[in-house]
mmCIF file of the N, C-alpha and C atoms, coordinates in Angstrom:
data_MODEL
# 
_entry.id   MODEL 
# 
loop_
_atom_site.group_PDB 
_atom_site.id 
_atom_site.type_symbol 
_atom_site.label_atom_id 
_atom_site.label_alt_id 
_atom_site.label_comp_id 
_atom_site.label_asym_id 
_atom_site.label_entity_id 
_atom_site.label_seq_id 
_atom_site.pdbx_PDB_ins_code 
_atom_site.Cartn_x 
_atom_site.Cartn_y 
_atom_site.Cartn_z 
_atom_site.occupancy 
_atom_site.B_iso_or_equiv 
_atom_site.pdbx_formal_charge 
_atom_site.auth_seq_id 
_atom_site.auth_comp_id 
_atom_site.auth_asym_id 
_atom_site.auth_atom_id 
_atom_site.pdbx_PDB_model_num 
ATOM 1   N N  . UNK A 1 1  ? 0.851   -1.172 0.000  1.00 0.00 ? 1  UNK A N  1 
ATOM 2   C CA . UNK A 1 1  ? 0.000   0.000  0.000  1.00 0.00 ? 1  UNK A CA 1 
ATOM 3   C C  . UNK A 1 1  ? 0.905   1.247  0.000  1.00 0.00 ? 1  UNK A C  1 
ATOM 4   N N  . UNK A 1 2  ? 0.669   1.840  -0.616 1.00 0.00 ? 2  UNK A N  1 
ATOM 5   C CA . UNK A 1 2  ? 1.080   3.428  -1.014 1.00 0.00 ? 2  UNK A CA 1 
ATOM 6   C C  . UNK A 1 2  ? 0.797   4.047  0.480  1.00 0.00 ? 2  UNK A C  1 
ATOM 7   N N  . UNK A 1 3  ? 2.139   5.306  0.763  1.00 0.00 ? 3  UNK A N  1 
ATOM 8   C CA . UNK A 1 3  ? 1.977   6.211  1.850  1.00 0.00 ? 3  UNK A CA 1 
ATOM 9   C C  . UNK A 1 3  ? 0.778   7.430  1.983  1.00 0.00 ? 3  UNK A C  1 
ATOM 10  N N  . UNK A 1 4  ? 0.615   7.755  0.096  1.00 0.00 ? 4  UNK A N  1 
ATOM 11  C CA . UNK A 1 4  ? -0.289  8.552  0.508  1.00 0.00 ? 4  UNK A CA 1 
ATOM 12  C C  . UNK A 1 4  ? -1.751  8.255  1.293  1.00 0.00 ? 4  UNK A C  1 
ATOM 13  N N  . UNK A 1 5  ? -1.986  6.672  0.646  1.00 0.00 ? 5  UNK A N  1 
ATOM 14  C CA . UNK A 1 5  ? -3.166  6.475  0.536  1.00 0.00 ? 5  UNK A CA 1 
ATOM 15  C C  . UNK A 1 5  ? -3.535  5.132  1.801  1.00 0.00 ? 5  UNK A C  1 
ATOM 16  N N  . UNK A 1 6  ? -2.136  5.334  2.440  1.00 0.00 ? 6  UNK A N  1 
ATOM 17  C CA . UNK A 1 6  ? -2.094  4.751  3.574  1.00 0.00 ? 6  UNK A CA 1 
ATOM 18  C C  . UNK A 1 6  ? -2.355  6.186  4.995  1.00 0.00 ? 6  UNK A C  1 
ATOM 19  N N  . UNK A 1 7  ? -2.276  7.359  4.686  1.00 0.00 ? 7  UNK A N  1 
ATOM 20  C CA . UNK A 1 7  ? -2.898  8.250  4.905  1.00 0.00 ? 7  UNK A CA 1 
ATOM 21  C C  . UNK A 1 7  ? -3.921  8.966  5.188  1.00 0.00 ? 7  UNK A C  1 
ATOM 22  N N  . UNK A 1 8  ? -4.316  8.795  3.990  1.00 0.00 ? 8  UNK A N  1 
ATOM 23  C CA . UNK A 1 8  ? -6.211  9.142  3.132  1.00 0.00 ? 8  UNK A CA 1 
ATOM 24  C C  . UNK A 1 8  ? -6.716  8.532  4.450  1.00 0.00 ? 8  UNK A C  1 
ATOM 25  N N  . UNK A 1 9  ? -6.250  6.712  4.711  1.00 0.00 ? 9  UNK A N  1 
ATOM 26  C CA . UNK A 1 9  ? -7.266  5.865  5.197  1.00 0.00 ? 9  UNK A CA 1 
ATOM 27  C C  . UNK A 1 9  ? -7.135  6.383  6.692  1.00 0.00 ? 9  UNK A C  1 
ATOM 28  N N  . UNK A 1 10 ? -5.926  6.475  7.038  1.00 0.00 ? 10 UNK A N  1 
ATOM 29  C CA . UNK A 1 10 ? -5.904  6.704  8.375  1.00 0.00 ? 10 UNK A CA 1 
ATOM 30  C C  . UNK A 1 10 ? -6.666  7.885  8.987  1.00 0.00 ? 10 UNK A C  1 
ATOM 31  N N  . UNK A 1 11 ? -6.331  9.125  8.118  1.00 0.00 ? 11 UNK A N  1 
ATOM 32  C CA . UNK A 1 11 ? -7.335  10.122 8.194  1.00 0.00 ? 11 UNK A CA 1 
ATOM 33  C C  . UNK A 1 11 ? -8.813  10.290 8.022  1.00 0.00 ? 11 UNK A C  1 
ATOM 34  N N  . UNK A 1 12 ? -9.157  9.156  7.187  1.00 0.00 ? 12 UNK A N  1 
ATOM 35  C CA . UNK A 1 12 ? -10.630 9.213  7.285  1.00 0.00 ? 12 UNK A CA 1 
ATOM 36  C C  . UNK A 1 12 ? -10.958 8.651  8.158  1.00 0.00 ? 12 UNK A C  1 
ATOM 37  N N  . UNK A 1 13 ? -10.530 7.386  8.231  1.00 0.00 ? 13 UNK A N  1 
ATOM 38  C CA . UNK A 1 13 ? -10.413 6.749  9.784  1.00 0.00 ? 13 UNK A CA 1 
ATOM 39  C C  . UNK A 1 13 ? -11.042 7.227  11.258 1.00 0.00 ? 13 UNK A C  1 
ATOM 40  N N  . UNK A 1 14 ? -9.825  8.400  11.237 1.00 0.00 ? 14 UNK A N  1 
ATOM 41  C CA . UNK A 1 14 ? -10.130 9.256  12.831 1.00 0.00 ? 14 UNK A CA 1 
ATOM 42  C C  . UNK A 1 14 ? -11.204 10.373 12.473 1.00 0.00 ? 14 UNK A C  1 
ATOM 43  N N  . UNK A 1 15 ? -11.657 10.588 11.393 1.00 0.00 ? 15 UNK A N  1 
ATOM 44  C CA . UNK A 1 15 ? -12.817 11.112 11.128 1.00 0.00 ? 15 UNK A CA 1 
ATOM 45  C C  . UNK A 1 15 ? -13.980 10.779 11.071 1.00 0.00 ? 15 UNK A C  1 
ATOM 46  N N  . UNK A 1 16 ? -14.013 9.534  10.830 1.00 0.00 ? 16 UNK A N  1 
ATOM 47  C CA . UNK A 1 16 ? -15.444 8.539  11.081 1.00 0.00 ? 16 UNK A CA 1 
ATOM 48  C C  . UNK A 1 16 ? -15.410 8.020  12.702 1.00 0.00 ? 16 UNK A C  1 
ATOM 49  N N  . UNK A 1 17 ? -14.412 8.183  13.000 1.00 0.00 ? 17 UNK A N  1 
ATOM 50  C CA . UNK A 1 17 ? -14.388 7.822  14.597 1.00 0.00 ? 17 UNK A CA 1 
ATOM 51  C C  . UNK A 1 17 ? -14.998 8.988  15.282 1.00 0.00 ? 17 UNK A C  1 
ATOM 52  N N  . UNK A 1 18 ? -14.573 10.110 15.040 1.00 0.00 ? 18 UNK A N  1 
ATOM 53  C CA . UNK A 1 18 ? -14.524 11.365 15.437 1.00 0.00 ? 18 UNK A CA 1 
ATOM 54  C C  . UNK A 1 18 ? -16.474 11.447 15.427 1.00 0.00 ? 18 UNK A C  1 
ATOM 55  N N  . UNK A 1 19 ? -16.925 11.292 14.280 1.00 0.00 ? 19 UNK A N  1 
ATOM 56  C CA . UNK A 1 19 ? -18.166 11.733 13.675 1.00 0.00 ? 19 UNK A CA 1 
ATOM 57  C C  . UNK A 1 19 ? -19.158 10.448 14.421 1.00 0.00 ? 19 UNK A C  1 
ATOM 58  N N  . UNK A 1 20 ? -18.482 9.731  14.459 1.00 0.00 ? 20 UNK A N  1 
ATOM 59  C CA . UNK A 1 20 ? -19.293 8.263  15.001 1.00 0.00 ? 20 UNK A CA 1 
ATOM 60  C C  . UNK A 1 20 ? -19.179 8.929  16.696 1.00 0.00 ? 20 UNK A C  1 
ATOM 61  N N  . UNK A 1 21 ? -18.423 8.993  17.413 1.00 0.00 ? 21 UNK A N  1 
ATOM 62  C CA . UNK A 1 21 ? -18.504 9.589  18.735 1.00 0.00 ? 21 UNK A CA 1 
ATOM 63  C C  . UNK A 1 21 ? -19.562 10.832 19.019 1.00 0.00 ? 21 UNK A C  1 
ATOM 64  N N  . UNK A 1 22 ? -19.543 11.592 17.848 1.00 0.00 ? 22 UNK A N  1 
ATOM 65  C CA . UNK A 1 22 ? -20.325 12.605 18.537 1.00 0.00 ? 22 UNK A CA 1 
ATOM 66  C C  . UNK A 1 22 ? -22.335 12.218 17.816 1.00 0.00 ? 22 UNK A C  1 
ATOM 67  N N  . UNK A 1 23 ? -22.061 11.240 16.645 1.00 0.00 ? 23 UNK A N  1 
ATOM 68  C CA . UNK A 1 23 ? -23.365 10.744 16.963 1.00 0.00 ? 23 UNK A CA 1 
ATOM 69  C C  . UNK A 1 23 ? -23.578 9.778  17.685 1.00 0.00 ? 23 UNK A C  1 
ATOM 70  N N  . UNK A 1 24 ? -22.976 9.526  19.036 1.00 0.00 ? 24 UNK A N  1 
ATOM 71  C CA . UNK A 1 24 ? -23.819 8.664  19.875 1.00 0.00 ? 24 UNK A CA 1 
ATOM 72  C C  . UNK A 1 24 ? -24.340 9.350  20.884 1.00 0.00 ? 24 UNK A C  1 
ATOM 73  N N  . UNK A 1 25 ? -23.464 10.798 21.092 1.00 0.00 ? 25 UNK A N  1 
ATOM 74  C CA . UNK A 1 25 ? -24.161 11.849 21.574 1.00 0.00 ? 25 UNK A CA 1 
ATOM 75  C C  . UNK A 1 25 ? -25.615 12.502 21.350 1.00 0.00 ? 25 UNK A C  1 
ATOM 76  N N  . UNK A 1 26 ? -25.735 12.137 20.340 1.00 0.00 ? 26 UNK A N  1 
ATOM 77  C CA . UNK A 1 26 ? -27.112 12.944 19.533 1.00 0.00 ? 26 UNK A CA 1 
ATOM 78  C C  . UNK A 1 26 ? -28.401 12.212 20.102 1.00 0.00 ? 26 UNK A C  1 
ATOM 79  N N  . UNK A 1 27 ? -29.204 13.369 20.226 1.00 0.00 ? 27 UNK A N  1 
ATOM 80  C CA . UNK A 1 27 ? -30.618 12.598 20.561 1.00 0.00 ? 27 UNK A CA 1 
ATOM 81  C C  . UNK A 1 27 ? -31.393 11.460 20.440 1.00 0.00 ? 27 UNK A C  1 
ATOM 82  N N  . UNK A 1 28 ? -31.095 11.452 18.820 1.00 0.00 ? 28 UNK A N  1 
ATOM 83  C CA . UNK A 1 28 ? -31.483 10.135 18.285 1.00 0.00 ? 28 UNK A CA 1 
ATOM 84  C C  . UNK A 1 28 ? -31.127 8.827  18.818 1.00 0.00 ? 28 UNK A C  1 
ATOM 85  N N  . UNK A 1 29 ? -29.698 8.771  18.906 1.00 0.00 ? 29 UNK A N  1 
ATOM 86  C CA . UNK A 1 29 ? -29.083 7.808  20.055 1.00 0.00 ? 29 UNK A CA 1 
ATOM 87  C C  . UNK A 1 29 ? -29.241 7.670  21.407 1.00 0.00 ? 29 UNK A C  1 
ATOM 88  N N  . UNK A 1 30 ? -29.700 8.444  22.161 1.00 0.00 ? 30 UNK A N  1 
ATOM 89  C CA . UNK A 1 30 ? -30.120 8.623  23.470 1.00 0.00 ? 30 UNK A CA 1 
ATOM 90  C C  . UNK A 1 30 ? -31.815 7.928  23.066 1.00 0.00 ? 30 UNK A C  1 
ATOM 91  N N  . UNK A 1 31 ? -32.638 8.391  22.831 1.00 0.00 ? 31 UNK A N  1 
ATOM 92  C CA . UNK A 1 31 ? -33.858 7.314  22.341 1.00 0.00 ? 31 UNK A CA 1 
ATOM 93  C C  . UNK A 1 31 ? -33.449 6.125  21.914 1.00 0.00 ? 31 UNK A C  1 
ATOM 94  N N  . UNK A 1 32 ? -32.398 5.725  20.969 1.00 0.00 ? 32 UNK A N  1 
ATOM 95  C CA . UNK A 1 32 ? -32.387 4.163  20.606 1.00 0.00 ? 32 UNK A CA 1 
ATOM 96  C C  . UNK A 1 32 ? -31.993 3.633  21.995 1.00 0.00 ? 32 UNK A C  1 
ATOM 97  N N  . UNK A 1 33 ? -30.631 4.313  22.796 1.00 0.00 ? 33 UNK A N  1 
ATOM 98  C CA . UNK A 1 33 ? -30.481 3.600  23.777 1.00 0.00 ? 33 UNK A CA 1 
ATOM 99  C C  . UNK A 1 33 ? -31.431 3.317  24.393 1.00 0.00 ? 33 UNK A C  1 
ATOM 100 N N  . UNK A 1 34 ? -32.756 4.173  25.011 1.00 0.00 ? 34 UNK A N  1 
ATOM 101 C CA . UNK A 1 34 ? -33.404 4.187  26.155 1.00 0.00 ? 34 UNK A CA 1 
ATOM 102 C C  . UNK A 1 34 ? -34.107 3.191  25.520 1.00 0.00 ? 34 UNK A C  1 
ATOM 103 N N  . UNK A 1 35 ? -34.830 3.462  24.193 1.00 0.00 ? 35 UNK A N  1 
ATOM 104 C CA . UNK A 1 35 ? -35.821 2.067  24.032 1.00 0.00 ? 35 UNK A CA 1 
ATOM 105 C C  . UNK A 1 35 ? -35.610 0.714  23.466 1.00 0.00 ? 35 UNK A C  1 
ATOM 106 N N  . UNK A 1 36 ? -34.529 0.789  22.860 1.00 0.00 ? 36 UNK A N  1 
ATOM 107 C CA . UNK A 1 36 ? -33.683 -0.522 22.577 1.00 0.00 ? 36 UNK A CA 1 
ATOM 108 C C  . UNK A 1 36 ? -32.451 -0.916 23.152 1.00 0.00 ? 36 UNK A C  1 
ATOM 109 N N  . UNK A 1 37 ? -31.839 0.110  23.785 1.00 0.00 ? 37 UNK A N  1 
ATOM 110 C CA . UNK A 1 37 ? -30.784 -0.567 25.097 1.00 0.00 ? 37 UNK A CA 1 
ATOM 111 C C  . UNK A 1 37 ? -29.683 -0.193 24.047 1.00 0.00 ? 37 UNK A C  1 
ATOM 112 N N  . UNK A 1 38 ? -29.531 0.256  22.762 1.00 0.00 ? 38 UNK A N  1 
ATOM 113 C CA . UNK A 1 38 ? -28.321 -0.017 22.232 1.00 0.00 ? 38 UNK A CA 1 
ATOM 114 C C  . UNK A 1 38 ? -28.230 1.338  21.161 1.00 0.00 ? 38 UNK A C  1 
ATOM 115 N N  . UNK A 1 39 ? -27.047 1.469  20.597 1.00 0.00 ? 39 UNK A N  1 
ATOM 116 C CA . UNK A 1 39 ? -26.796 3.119  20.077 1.00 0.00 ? 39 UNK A CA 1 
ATOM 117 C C  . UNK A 1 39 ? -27.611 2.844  18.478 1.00 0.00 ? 39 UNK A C  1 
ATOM 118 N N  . UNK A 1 40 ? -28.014 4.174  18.205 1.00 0.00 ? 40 UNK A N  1 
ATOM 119 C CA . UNK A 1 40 ? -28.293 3.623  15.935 1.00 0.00 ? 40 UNK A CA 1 
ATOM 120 C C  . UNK A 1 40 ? -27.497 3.018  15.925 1.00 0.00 ? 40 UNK A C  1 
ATOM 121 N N  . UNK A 1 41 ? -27.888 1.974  14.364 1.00 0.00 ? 41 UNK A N  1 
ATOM 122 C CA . UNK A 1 41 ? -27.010 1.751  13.555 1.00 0.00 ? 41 UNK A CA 1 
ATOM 123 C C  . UNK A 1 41 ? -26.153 2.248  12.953 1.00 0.00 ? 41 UNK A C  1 
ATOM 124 N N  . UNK A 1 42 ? -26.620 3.616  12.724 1.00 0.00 ? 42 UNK A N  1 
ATOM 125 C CA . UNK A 1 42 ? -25.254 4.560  12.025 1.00 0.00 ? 42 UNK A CA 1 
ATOM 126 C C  . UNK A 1 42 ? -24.343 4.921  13.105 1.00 0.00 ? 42 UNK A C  1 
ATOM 127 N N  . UNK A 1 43 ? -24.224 5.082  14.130 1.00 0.00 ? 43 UNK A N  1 
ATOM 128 C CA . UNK A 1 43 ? -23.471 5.251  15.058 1.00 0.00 ? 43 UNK A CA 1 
ATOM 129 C C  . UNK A 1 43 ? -22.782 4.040  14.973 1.00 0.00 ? 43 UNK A C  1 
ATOM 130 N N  . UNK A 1 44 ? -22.977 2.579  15.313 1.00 0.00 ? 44 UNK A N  1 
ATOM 131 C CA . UNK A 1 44 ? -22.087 1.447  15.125 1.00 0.00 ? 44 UNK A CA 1 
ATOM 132 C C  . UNK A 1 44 ? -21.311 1.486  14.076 1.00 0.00 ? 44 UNK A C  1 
ATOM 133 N N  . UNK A 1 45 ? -21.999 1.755  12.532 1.00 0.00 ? 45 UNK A N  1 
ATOM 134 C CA . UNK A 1 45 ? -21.254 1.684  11.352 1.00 0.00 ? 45 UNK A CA 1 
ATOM 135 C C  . UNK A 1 45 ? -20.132 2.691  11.099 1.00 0.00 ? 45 UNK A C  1 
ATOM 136 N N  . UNK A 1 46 ? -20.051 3.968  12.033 1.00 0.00 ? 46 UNK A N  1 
ATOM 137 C CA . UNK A 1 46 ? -19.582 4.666  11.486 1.00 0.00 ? 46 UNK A CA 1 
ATOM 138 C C  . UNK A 1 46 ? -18.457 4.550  12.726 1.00 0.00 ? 46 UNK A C  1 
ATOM 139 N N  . UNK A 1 47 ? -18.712 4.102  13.844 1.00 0.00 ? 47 UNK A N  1 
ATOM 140 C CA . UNK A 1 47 ? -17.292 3.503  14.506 1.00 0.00 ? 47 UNK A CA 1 
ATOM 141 C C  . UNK A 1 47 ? -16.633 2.744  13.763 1.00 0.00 ? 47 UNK A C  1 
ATOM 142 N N  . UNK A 1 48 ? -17.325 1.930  13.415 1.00 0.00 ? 48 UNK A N  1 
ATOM 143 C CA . UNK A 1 48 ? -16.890 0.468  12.941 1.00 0.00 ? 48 UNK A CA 1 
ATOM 144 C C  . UNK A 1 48 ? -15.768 0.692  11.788 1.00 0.00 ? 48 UNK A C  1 
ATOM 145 N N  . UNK A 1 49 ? -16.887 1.849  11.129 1.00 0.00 ? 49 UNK A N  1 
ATOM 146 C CA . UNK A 1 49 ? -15.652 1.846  9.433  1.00 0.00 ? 49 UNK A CA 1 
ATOM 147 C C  . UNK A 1 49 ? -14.752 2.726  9.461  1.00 0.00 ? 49 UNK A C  1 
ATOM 148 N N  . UNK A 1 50 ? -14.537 3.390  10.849 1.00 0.00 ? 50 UNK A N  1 
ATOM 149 C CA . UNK A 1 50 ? -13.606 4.361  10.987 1.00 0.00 ? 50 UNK A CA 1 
ATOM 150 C C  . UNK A 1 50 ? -12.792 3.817  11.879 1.00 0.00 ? 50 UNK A C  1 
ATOM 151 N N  . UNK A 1 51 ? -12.736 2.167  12.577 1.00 0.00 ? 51 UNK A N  1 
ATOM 152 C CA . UNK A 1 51 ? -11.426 1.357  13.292 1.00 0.00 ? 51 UNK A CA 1 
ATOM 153 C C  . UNK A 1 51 ? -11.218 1.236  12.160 1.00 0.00 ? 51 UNK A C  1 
ATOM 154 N N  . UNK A 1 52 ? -11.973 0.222  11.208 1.00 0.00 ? 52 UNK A N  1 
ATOM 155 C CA . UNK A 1 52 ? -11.167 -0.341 10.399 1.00 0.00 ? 52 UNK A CA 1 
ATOM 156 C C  . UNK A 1 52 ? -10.560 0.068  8.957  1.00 0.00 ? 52 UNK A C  1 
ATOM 157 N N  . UNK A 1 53 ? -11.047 1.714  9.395  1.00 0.00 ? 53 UNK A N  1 
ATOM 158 C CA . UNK A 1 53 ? -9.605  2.379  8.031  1.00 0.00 ? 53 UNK A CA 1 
ATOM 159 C C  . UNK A 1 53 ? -8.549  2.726  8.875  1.00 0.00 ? 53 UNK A C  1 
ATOM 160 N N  . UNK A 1 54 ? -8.635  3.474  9.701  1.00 0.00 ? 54 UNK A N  1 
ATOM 161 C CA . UNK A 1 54 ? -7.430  3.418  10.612 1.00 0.00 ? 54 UNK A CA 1 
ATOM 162 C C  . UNK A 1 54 ? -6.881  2.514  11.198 1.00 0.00 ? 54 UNK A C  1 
ATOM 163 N N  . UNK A 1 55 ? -6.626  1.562  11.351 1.00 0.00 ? 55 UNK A N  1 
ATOM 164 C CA . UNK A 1 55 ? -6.299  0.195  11.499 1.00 0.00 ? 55 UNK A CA 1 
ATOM 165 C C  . UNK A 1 55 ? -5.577  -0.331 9.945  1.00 0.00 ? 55 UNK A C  1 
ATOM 166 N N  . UNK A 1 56 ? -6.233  -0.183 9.356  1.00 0.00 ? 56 UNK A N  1 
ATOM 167 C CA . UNK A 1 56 ? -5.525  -0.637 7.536  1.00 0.00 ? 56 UNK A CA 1 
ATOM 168 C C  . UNK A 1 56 ? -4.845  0.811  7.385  1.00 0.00 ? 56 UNK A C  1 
ATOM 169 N N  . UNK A 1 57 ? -4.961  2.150  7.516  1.00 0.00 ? 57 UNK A N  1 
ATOM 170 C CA . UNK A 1 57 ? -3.715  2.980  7.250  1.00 0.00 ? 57 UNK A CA 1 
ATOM 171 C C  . UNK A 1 57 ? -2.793  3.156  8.064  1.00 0.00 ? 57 UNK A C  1 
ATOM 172 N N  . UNK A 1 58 ? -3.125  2.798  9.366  1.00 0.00 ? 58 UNK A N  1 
ATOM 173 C CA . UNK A 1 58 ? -1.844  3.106  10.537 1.00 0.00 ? 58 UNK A CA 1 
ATOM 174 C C  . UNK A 1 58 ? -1.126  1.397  10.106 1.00 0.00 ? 58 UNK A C  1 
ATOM 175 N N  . UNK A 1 59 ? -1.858  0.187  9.707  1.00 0.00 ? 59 UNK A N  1 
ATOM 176 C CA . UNK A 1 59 ? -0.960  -1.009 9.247  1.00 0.00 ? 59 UNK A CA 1 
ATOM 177 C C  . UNK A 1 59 ? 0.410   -0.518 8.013  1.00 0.00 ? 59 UNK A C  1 
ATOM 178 N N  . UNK A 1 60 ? -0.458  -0.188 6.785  1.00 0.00 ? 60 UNK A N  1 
ATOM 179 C CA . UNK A 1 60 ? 0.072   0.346  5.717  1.00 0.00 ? 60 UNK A CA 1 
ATOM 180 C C  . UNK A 1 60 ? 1.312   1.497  5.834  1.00 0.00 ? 60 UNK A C  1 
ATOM 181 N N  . UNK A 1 61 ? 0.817   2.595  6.991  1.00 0.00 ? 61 UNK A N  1 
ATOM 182 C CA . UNK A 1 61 ? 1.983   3.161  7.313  1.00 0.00 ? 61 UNK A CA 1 
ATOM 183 C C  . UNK A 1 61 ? 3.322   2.449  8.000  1.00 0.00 ? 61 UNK A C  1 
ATOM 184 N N  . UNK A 1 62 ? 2.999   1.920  8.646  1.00 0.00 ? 62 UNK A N  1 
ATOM 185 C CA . UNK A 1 62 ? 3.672   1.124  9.622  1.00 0.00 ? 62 UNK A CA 1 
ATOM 186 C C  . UNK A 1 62 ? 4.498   -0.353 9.106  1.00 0.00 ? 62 UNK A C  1 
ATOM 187 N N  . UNK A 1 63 ? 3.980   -0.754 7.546  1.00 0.00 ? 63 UNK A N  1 
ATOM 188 C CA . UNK A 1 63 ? 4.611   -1.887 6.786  1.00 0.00 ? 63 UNK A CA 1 
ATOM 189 C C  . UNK A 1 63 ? 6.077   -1.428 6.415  1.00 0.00 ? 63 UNK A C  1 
ATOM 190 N N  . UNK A 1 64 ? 6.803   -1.970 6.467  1.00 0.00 ? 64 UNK A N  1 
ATOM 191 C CA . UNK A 1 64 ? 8.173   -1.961 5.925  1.00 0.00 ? 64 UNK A CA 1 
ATOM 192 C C  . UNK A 1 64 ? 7.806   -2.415 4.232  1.00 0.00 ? 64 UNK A C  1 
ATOM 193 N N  . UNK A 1 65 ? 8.164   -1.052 3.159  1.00 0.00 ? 65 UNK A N  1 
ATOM 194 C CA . UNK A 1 65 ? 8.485   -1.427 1.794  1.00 0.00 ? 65 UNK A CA 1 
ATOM 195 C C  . UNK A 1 65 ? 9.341   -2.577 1.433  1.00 0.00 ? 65 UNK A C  1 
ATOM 196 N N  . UNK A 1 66 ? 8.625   -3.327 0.515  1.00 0.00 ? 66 UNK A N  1 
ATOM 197 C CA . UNK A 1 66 ? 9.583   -4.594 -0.130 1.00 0.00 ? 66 UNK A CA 1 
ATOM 198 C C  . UNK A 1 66 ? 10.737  -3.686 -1.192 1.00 0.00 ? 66 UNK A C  1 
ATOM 199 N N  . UNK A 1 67 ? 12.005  -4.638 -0.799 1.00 0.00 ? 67 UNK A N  1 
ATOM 200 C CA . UNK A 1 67 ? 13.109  -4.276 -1.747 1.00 0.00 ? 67 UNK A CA 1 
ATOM 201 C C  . UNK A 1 67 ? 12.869  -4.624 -2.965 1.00 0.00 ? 67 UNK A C  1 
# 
């Protein structure tokens, strides 16, 4: 994987993390919790896909280039 775009991911990454944290804050999530015990779905998905770009760009950064 390329540095830039081992980047891109990492940065979008902590941005979907970022954006996923503050919608579990949001109202909407405070009702799912109270009446289903558990956060939206978009709140899960958008943790979710923001470990696992940051996780694949902090890997990608972190790979040693083949000779």
């Amino acid at each position: 994987m390329n540095k830039p775009i081992s980047l891109a991911l990492l940065a979008v990454g902590i941005v979907l993390i970022i954006w996923g944290a503050s919608a579990s804050d949001s109202v909407g999530s405070s009702f799912s919790r109270l009446f289903r015990g558990s956060p939206t779905d978009r709140t899960i998905w958008l943790l979710l896909g923001g470990i696992v770009a940051a996780v694949a760009g902090l890997a990608g950064l972190l790979r040693s280039p083949k000779s």
